[in-house]
MIDO-589971 format. One record per residue (C-alpha): residue number from 1; y negated, x negated, z. Coordinates in steps of 0.02 Angstrom, whole numbers. Layout:
+-----+--------+--------+--------+
:  nr :      v :      u :      w :
+-----+--------+--------+--------+
: NUM :      Y :      X :      Z :
...
+-----+--------+--------+--------+
END
This chain:
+-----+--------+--------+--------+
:  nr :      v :      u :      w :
+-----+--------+--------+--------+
:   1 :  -2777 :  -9800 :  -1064 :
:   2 :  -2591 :  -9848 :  -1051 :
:   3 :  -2630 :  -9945 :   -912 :
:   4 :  -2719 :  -9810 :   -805 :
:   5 :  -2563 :  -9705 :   -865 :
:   6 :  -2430 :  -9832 :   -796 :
:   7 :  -2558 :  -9831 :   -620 :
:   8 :  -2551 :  -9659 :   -600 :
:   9 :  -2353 :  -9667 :   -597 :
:  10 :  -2344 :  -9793 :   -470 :
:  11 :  -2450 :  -9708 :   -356 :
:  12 :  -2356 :  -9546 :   -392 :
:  13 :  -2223 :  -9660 :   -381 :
:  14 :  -2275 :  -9727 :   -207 :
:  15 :  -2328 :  -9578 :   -142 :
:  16 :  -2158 :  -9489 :   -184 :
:  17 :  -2080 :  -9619 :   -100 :
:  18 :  -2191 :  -9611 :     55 :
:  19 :  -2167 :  -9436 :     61 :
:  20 :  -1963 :  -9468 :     72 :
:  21 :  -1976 :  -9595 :    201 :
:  22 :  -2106 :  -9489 :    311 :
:  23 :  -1959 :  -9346 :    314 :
:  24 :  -1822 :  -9495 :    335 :
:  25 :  -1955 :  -9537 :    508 :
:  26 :  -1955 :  -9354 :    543 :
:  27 :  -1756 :  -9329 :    527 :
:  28 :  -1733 :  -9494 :    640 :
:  29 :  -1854 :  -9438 :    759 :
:  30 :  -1757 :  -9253 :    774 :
:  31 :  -1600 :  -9345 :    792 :
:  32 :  -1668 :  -9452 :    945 :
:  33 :  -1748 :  -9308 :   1039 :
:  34 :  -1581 :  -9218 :   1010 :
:  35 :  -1486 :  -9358 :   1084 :
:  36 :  -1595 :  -9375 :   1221 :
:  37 :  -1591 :  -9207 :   1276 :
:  38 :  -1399 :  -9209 :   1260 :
:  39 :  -1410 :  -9366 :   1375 :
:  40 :  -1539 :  -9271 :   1496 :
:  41 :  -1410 :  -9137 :   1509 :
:  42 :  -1263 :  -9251 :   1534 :
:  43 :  -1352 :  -9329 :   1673 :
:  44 :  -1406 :  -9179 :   1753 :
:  45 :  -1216 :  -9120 :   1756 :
:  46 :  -1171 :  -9286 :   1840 :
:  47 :  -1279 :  -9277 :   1970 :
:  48 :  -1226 :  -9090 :   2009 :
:  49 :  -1055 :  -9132 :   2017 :
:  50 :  -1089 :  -9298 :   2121 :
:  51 :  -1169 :  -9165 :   2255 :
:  52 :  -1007 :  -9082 :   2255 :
:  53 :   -922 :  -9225 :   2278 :
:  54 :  -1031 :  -9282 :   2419 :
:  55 :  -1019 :  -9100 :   2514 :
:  56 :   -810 :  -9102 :   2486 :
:  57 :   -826 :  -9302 :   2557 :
:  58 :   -920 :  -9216 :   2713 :
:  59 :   -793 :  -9083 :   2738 :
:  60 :   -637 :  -9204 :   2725 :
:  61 :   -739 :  -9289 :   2853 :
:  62 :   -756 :  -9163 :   2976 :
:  63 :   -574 :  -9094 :   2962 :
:  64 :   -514 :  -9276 :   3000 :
:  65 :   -598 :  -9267 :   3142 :
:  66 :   -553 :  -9108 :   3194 :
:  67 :   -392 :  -9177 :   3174 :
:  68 :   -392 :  -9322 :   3276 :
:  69 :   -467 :  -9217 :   3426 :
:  70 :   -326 :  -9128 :   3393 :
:  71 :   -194 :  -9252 :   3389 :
:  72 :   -284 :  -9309 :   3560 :
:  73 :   -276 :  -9167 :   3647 :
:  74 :    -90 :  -9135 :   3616 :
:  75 :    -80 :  -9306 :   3678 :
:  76 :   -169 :  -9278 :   3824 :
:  77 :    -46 :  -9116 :   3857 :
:  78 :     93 :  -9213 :   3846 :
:  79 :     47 :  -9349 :   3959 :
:  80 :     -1 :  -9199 :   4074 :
:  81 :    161 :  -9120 :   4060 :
:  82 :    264 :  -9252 :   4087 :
:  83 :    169 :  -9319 :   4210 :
:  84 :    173 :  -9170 :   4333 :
:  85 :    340 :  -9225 :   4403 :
:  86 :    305 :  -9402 :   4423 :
:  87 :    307 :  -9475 :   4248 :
:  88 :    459 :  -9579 :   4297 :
:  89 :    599 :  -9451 :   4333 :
:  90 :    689 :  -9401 :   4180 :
:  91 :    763 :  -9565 :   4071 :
:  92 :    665 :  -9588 :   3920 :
:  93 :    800 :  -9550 :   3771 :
:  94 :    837 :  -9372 :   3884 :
:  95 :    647 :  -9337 :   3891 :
:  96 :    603 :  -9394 :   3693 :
:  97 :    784 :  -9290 :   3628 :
:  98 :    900 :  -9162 :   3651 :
:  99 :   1016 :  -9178 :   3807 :
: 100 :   1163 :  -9104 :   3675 :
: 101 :   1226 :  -9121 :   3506 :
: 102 :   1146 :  -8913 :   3487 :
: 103 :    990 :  -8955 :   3540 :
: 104 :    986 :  -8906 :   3735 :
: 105 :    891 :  -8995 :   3833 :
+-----+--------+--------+--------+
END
């Protein structure tokens, strides 16, 4: 009899245990679904920032080249303009500065 006694509190024993580590399993698995929606949502955020990223990349893009056109068509005016005498009439340090010390051309 004592040793059906000191059977039944092993298996009580046993089950006990296998009762804590099936909760342990359950905690561990909560824990990783938590992480991995925290890492879903971390992603997510990185990708919707990398689109804004990539739309301000396209904008810099286009201003720069507004820019340049820019830049080239104020060129273009001034070759025009100093052109329509000749090009070769006024010295260059009188056409590139002031013909005075106050600025008078």
């Amino acid at each position: 009899m004592a040793e059906l006694e000191a059977g039944r509190e092993e298996a009580e024993r046993k089950l006990g245990q296998a009762q804590g580590d099936g909760e342990a399993h359950q905690r561990a698995l909560d824990k990783v679904g938590d992480l991995t929606r925290v890492t879903l949502d971390q992603t997510a955020e990185i990708f919707r920032l990398n689109e804004l990223v990539i739309q301000m990349d396209r904008e810099m893009q286009l201003l720069d080249q507004k820019l340049r056109r820019k830049e080239m068509e104020e060129n273009l005016d001034m070759q025009a303009f100093l052109g329509a005498d000749g090009g070769g009439n006024v010295a260059p340090g009188a056409r590139d500065g002031p013909l005075d010390r106050n600025g008078v051309w």
